[in-house]
C-alpha positions as CSV (number, residue, x, y, z in Angstrom):
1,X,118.0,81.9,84.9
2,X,117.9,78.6,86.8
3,X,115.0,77.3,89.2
4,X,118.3,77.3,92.0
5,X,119.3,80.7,91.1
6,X,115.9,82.0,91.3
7,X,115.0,80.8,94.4
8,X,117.9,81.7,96.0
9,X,117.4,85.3,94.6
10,X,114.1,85.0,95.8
11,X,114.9,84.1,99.5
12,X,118.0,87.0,99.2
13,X,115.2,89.5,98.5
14,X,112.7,88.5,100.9
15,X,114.9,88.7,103.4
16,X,116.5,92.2,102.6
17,X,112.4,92.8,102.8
18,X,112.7,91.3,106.7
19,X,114.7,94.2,107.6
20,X,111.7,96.6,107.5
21,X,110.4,94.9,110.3
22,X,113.3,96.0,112.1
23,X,113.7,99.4,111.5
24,X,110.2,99.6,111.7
25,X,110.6,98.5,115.3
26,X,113.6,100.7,115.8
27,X,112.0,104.0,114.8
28,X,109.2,103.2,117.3
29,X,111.8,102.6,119.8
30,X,113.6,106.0,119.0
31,X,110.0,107.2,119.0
32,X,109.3,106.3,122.2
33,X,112.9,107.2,123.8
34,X,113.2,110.7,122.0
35,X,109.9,111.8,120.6
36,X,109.9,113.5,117.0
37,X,113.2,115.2,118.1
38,X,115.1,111.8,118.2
39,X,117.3,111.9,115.1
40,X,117.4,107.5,115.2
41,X,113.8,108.0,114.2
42,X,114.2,109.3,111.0
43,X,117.5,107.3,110.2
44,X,115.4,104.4,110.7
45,X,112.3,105.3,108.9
46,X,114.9,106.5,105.9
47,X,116.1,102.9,106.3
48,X,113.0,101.1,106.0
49,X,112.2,103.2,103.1
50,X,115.4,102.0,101.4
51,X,114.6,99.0,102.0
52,X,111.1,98.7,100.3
53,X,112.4,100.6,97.5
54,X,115.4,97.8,96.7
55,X,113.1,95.2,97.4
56,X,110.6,96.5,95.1
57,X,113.2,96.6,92.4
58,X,114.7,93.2,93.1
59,X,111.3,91.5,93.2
60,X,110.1,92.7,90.2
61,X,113.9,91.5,88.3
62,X,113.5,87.7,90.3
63,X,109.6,87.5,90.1
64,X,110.3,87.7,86.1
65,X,111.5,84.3,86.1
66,X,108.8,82.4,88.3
67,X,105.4,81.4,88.6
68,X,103.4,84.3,90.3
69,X,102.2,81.3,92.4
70,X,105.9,80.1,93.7
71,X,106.9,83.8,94.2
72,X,103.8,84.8,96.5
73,X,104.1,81.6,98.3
74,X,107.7,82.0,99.4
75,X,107.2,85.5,100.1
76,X,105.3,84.6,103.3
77,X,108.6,83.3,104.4
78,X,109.2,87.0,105.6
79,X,107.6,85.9,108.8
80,X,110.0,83.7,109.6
81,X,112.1,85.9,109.5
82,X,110.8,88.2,111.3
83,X,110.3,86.3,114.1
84,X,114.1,85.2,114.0
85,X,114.9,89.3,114.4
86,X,112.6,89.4,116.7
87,X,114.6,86.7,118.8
88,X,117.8,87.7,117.8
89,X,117.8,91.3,117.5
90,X,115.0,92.7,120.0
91,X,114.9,89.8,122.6
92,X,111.6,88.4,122.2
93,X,110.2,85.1,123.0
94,X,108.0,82.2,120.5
95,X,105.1,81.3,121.9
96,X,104.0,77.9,120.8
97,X,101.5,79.4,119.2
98,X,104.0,81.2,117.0
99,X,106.3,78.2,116.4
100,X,103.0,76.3,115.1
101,X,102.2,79.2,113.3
102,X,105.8,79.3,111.5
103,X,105.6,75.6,110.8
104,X,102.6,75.8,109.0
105,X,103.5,78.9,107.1
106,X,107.0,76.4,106.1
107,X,104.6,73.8,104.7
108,X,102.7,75.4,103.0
109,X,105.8,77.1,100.6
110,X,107.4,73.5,100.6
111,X,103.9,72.1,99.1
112,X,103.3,75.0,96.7
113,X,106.9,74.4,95.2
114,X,107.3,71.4,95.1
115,X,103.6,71.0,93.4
116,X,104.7,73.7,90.7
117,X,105.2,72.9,87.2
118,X,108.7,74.1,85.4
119,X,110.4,74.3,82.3
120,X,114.2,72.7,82.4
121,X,115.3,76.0,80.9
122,X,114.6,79.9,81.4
123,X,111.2,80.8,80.8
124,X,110.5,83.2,77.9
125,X,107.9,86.3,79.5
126,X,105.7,87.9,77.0
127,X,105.5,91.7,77.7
């Protein structure tokens, strides 16, 4: 598998992972409009369990091919988009604070991969 390829598997399954922010959000909403009785509750608790459970497949498939280091590091990328949901989905506002906070979490990933050392072709993992 190619470096592009990876990474852009990478980012696809991080952000599939960004969606448990949401439907984490969502049940507590249907929590809060319903109670235990609200059937939105469970559809988006079942949700966000889906979700961790093809994430946790896809990771493992994608993290194969990179450094541990690269992986972790772009994982952190979930908070931007998080924060995007948040905005887009649920309304919210970025503080500065946040937008600093986002920024740095952005240069840090760029540093770590462009810092890490790769092969030209597909790595060969030892089991």
């Amino acid at each position: 598998m190619n470096r592009l390829r990876s990474y852009i598997l990478l980012h696809i399954c991080v952000l599939l992972f960004s969606f448990t922010s949401v439907f984490s959000k969502s049940a507590a909403n249907a929590y809060n409009d319903g109670g235990l009785t609200s059937i939105w509750l469970y559809v988006f608790i079942f949700l966000m369990l889906a979700v961790c459970v093809f994430y946790a497949f896809f990771w493992q498939k994608v993290i194969k091919n990179l450094d541990l280091n690269i992986g972790y590091a772009n994982r952190s990328v979930y908070l931007i988009w998080s924060q995007i949901w948040a905005v887009m989905i649920f309304g919210e506002h970025l503080s500065p604070k946040n937008i600093a906070g986002l920024a740095i979490v952005m240069i840090g990933v760029i540093v770590v991969s462009l810092t890490a050392n790769y092969d030209d072709g597909d790595r060969e993992v030892t089991k």
